[in-house]
N, C-alpha and C positions, 0 to 999 in steps of 0.2 A: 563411238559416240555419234549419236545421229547427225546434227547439225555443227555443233560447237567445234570450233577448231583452235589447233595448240592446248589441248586439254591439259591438267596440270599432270604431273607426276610424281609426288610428294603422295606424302601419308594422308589422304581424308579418311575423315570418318566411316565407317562401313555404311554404305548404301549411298554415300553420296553421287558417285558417278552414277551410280543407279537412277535415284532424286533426277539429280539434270537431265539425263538423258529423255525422261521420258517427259520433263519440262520440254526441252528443247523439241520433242517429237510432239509435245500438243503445239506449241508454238508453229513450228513449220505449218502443221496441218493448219489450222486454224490463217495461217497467211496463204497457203495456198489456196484455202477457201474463198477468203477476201479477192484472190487472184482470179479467180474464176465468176465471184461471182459480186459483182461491186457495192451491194444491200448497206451495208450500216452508214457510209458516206452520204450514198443517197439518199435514204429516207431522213436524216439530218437536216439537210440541206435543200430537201425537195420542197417548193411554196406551195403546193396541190396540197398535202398533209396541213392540215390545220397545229394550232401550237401544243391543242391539249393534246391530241395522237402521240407530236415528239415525245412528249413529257411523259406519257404512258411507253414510249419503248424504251426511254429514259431511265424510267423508273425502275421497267424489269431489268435494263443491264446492269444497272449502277452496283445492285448485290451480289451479280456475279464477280463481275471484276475486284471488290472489294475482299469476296473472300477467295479466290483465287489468288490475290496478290498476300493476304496475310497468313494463307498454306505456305504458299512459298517462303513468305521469311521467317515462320515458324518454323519449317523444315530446315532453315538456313542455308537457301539457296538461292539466294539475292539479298544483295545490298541492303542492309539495316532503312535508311534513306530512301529508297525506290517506295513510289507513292502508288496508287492506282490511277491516276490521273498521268503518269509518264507513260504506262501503256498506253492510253489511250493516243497520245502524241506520238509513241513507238508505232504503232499502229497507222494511224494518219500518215505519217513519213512512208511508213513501208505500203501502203493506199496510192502515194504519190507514184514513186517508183513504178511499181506495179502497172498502173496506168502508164505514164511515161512510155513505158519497154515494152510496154506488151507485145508491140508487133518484131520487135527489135530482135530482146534478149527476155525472153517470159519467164526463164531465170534469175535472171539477175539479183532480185530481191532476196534469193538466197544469201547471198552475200551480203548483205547490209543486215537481216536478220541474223546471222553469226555476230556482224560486230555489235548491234544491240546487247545479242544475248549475253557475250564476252563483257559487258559492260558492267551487268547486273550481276554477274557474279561474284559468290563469296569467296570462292577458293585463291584468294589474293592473303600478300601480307597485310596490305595497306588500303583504305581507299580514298582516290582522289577527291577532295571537297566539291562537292555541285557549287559552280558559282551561283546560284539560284534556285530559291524555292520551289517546289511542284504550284503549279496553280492548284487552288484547289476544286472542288468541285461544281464549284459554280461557275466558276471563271473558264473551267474547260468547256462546258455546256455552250458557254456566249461565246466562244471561238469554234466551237465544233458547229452553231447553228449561225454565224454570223454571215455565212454568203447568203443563205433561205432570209434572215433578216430583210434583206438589201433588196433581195429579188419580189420579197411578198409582200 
């Protein structure tokens, strides 16, 4: 299993560890990339970019994540409850880190993407209730662009 650690050992479904795995291996990639290469934070939060611009890169991510996240829990490989609006905050956090360490530990963010991943998984008997709702899509918007607000 590329990422994911304590993987289960129980009976899944056939192809489930398959399923995560290769979840778990675009994930890495995809934060290793953020890792190397800081773009979606920035151009969010950059006041040079005018509003319409965000709104148009806005608009082309909005469907990817949307159906990326409803593959996944079609496949049944993340929590019924996982929104696409938690990635994006999954993300942000692991943006932080990242920056944080980078001179440190340029790894590190490995580790907190496992427990993310661990998080969203179905392969549990139970899941913990969210004490709170995902924002939703707007509301992520006004918190992913509220520093560019302040600055422009």
């Amino acid at each position: 299993m590329p990422v994911l650690v304590g993987a289960a050992e129980h009976d899944d479904p056939p192809g489930t560890e398959q399923r995560r795995g290769q979840h778990a291996g675009q994930a890495d990639g995809a934060v290793t990339d953020d890792r190397d290469d800081r773009g979606l934070n920035e151009i969010m939060n950059n006041p040079v970019l005018g509003d319409e611009r965000v709104q148009e890169v806005r608009d082309r991510i909005a469907p990817i994540i949307t159906e990326l996240v409803a593959k996944a829990k079609q496949q049944g490989v993340v929590r019924p409850d996982f929104d696409q609006t938690d990635l994006i905050f999954m993300q942000l956090g692991l943006s932080a880190i990242i920056e944080s360490t980078r001179d440190i530990a340029p790894e590190l963010y490995r580790r907190y993407l496992t427990m993310f991943l661990d998080g969203i998984r179905t392969d549990r008997t139970a899941f913990t209730p969210l004490p709170t709702p995902a924002l939703t899509a707007e509301q992520t918007h006004r918190v992913m662009t509220r520093k560019r607000r302040r600055t422009g």
